[in-house]
C-alpha positions as CSV (number, residue, x, y, z in Angstrom):
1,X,124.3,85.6,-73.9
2,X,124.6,84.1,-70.4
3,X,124.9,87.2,-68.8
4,X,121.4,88.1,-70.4
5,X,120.0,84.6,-69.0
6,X,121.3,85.3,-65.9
7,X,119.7,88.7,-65.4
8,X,116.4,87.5,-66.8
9,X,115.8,84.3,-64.8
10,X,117.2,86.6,-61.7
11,X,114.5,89.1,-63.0
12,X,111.8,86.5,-62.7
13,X,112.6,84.8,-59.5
14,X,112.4,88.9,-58.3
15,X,109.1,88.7,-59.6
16,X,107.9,85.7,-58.0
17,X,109.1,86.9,-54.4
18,X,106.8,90.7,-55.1
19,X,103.8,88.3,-56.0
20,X,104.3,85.2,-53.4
21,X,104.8,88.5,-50.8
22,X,101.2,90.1,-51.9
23,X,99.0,87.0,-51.9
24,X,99.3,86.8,-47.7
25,X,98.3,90.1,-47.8
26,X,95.3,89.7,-50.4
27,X,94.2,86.8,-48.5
28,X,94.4,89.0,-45.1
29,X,91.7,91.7,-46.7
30,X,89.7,89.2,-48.3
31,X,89.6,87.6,-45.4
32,X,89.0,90.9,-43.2
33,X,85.7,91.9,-45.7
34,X,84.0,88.5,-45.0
35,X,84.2,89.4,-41.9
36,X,83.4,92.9,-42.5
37,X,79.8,92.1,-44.2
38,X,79.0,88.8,-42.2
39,X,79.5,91.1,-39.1
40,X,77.4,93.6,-40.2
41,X,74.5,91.6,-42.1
42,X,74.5,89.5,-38.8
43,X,74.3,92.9,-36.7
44,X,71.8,94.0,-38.4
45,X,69.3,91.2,-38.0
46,X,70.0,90.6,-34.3
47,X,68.3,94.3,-33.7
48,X,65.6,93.8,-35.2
49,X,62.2,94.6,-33.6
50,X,59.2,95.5,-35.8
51,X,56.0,95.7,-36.7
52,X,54.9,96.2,-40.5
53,X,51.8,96.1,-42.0
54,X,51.6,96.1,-45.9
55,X,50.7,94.3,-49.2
56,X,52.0,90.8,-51.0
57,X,51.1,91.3,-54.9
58,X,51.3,88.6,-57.3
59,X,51.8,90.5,-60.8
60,X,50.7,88.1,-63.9
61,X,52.5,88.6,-67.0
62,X,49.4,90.4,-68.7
63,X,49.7,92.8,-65.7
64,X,46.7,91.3,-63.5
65,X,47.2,91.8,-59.8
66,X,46.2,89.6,-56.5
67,X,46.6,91.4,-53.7
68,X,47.2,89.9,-50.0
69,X,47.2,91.9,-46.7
70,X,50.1,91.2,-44.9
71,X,50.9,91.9,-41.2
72,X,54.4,90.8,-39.6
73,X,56.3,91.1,-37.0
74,X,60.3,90.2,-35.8
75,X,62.3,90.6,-32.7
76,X,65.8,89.1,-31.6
77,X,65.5,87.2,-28.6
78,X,68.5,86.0,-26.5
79,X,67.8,82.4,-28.7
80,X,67.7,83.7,-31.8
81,X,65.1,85.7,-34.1
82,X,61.4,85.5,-34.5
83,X,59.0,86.5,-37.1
84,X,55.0,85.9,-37.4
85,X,53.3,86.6,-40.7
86,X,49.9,86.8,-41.0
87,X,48.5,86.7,-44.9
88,X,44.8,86.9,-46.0
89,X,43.5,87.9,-49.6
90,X,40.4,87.5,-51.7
91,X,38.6,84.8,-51.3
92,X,40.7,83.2,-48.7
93,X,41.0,82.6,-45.0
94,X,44.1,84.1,-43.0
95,X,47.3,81.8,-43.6
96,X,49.9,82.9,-40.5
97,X,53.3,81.5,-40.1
98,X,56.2,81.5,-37.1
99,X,59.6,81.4,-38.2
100,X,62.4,80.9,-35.5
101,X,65.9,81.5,-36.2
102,X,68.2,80.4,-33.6
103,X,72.2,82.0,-33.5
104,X,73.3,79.3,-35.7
105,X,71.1,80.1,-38.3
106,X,69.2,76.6,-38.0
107,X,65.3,77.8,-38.6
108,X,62.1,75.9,-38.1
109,X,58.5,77.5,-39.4
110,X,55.3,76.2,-38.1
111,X,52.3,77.8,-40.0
112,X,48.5,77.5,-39.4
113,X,47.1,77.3,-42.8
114,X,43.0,77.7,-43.8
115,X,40.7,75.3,-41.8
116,X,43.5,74.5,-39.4
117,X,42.6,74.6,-36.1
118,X,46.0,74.6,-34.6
119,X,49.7,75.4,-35.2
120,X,51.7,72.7,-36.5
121,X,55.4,72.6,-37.4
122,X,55.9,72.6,-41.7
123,X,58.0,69.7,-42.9
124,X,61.1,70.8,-44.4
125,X,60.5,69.5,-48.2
126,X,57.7,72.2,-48.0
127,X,59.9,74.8,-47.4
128,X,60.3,76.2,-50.8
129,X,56.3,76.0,-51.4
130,X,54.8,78.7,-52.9
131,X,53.3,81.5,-50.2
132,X,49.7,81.8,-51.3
133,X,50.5,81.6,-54.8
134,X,53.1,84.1,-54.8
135,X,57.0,84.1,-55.9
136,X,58.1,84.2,-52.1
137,X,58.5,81.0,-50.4
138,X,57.9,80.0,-46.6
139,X,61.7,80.1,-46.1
140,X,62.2,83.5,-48.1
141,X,61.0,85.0,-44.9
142,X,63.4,85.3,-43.1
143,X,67.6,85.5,-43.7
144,X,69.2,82.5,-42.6
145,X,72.2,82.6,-45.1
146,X,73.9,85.1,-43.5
147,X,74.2,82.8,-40.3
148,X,75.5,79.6,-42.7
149,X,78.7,77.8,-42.3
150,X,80.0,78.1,-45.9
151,X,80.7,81.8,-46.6
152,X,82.6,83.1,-49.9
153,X,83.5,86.6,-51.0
154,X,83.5,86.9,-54.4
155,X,84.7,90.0,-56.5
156,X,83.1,93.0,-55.2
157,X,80.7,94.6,-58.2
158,X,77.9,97.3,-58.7
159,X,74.6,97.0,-58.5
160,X,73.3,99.9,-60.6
161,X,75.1,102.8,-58.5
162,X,75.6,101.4,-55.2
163,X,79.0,99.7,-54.5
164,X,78.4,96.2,-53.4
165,X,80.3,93.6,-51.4
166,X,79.1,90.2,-53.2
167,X,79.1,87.5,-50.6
168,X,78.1,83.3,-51.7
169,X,76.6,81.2,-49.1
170,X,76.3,77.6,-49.5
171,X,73.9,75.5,-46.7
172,X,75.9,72.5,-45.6
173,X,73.8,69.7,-43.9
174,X,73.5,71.8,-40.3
175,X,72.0,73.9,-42.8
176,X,68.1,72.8,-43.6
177,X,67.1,74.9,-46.6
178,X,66.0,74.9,-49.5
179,X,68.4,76.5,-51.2
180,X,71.4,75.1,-52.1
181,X,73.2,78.3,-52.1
182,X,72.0,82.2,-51.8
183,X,73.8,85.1,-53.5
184,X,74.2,88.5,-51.9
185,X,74.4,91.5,-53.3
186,X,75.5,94.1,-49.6
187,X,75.6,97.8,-50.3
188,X,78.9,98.5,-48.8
189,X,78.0,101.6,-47.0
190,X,74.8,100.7,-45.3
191,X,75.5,96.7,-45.3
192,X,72.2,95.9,-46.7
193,X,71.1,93.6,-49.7
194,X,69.9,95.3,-52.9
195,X,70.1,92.1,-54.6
196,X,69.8,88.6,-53.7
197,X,69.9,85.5,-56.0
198,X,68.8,82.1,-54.6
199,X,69.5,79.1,-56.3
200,X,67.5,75.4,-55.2
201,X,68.9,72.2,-54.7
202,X,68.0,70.3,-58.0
203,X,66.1,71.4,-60.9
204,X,64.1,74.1,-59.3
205,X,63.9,77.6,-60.6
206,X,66.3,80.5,-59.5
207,X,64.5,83.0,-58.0
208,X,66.1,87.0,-57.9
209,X,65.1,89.3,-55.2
210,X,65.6,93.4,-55.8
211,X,64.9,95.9,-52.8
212,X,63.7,98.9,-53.6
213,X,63.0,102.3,-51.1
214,X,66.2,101.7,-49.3
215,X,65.7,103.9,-46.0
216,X,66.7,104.3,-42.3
217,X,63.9,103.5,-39.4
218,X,64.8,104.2,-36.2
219,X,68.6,104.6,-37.5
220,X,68.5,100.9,-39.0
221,X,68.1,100.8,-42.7
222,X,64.8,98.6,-44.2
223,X,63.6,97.9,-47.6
224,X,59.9,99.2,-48.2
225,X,59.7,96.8,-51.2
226,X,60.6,93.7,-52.5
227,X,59.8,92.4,-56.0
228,X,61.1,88.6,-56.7
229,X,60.9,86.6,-59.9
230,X,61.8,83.3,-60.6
231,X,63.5,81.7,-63.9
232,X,61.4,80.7,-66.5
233,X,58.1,82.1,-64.9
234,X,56.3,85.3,-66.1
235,X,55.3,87.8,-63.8
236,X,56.3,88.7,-60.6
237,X,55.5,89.5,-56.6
238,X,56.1,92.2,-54.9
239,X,55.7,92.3,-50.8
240,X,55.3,96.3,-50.0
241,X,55.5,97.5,-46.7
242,X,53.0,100.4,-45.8
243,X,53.4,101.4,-42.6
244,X,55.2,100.0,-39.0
245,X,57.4,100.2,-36.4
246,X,60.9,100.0,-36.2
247,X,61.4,99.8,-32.3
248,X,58.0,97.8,-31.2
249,X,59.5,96.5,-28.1
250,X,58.5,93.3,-28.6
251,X,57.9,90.3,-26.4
252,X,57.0,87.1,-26.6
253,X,53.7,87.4,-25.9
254,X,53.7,89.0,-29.5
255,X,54.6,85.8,-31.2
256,X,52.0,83.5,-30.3
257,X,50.8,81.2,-33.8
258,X,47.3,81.3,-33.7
259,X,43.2,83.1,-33.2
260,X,44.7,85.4,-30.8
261,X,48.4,86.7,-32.2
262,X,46.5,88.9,-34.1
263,X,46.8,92.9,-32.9
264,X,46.5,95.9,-34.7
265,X,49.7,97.7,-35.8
266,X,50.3,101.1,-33.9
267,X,52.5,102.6,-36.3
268,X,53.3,105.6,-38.4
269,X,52.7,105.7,-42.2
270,X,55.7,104.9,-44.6
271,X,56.9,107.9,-46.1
């Protein structure tokens, strides 16, 4: 009997050496994917340099549309990444907006709204406003989480076919957003979001983000369409990109807020 007890208890300290000897190395590859997709989600925005024009759609639950012409544009300068929207619909006057994004991921938007007669810088508890009525916010953008502090890998999962890494960010307080923490669903192959879940500070409503015409421009892979919903609320918005650019050779001249940033996009048709 205490030979058994012997043998057992030497079985299961043998046991607990196999499993104390795999967890360094399970950390090591967890550790090596976060890096993995930070590296290339961060790669991929610091090339950017385009020029889109296309449509922002809000769809009503009874399938009524509002359609908004949208014109953008982003480059990555040496201090970080800029984008300029410019929105206008039916029965409204051009709304544009500047987002920087400096290497730390801290953004600021300033926005020059109907009847404005200059720029001025949007206070941060506006943020998360609605974007002409639609499902997107000011902040959704641009992709700030992916330059966060608080980074977490969590179990890698499908999203329909694609094999996806699925990385958690959480904004500290360096972090002004209005998210408390963004979900990322990164094809593993071409390191870009399919899915995106995006969850407020308080009591606001999730919002879920699918991209949809996955192809490459220019050998960097875009996203011709982006529907987003948020929890609770029926209907949806889509922002559909028709045509652009993906090597514009920007400069900075291109991202002045204001009567004369707009320019007509030079660009072949989305196929």
């Amino acid at each position: 009997m205490k030979t058994r007890l012997r043998k057992s208890v030497a079985a299961y300290i043998a046991l607990l050496a196999v499993v104390s000897m795999m967890q360094p190395a399970r950390a090591v590859a967890a550790a090596s994917d976060l890096e993995t997709v930070l590296t290339g989600s961060r790669g991929r925005i610091e090339k950017l340099d385009y020029r889109v024009t296309g449509r922002l759609t809000r769809v009503e639950a009874d399938g009524k549309r509002t359609n908004y012409k949208l014109i953008a544009r982003a480059h990555w300068f040496p201090d970080g990444l800029r984008v300029l929207c410019e929105i206008s619909g039916p029965g409204s006057d051009k709304t544009t907006l500047l987002l920087h994004m400096d290497v730390s991921g801290h953004v600021t938007i300033e926005t020059m709204l109907p009847g404005a007669k200059a720029a001025s810088v949007l206070p941060y508890e506006h943020w998360g406003d609605s974007l002409v009525g639609t499902d997107f916010s000011y902040e959704d953008m641009v992709e700030s989480q992916f330059f966060w502090k608080h980074q977490e890998l969590l179990a890698p999962e499908k999203y329909g076919t694609r094999d996806c890494f699925v990385l958690k960010s959480g904004s500290g307080t360096q972090d002004r957003s209005s998210y408390d923490s963004i979900t990322s669903w990164v094809d593993r192959k071409i390191m870009y979001p399919v899915h995106v879940v995006k969850t407020p500070h308080g009591a606001g409503a999730q919002k879920d983000f699918v991209y949809y015409g996955l192809r490459q421009v220019a050998g960097d892979w875009a996203a011709t369409r982006v529907e987003a919903k948020q929890t609770g609320k029926p209907g949806s918005s889509i922002m559909e990109i028709e045509r652009g650019s993906g090597k514009a050779n920007l400069a900075r001249k291109d991202f002045e807020i204001g009567p004369a940033s707009a320019a007509p996009v030079k660009a072949n048709k989305s196929r």
